[in-house]
C-alpha positions, 0 to 999 in steps of 0.5 A, spaced: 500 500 500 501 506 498 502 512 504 496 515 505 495 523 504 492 523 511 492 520 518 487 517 523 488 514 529 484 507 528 484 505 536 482 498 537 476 499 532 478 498 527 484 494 523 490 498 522 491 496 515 485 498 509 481 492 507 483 496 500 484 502 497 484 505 490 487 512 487 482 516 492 481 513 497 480 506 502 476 503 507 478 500 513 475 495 516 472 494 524 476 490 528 473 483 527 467 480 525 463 486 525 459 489 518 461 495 518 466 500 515 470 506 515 472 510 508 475 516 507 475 518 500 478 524 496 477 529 491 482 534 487 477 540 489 480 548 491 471 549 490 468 551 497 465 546 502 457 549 501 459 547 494 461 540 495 456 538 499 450 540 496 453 536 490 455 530 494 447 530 498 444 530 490 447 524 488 446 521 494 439 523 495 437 521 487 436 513 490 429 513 492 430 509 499 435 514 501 433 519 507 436 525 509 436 524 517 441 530 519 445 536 517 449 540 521 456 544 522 462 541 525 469 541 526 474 535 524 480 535 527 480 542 527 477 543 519 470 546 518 466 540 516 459 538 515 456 532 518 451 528 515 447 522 517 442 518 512 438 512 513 438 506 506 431 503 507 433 499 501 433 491 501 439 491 506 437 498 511 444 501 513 446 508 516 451 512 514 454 518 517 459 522 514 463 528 515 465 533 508 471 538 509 475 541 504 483 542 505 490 542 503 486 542 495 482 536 496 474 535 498 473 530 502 468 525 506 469 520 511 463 516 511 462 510 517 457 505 514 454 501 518 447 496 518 442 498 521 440 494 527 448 495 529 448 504 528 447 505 536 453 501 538 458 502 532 456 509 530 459 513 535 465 509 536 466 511 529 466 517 529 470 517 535 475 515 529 473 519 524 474 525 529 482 524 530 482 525 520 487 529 519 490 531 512 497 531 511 
């Protein structure tokens, strides 16, 4: 695997090492036998946050099982962020938080996805670790 562009302080929650990556991104993977992943993805980007989220929530907002649950500002490792959490009611029902920012020239978006049933559990402790994102 190649350096990543950014630091993560993974902790006991997930695996240290990707499950994969690719040119723009990686998952991680939670540390045993748990269906739940943390991504972090990136974009060559010098657009605005505002921008960037509003595109991202329109492609993402197209399925029709996809709802917007909440929406707001926050910070990521001390980064201007935005915060989003959806529910998938589609034929595996999922939740998914993430968090938008932009910095060092790139647009990026941390997602913890988790099923459903196992959000209350595992959806803070991923956001615990989405937390400590930091570009390099």
């Amino acid at each position: 695997m190649t350096e990543l562009p950014f630091a993560l302080d993974v902790g006991d929650v997930l695996d240290p090492t990707p499950r994969s990556q690719v040119e723009d991104g990686v998952v991680f993977g939670v540390a045993g036998e748990v269906p739940a992943l943390l991504t972090v993805a990136w974009l060559e980007d010098t657009g605005t946050l505002e921008h960037a989220v509003e595109e991202d929530l329109a492609r993402m907002l197209s399925e029709p099982a996809t709802v917007l649950v909440d929406a707001e500002p926050t910070t990521v490792g001390g980064i201007e962020a935005v915060r989003t959490f959806v529910l998938d009611a589609g034929e595996l029902s999922s939740a998914r938080e993430q968090w938008r920012l932009m910095a060092a020239g790139r647009r990026w978006t941390i997602s913890a996805a988790t099923a459903l049933f196992d959000q209350p559990m595992w959806g803070p402790q991923l956001a615990t670790v989405a937390a400590t994102f930091r570009p390099t």
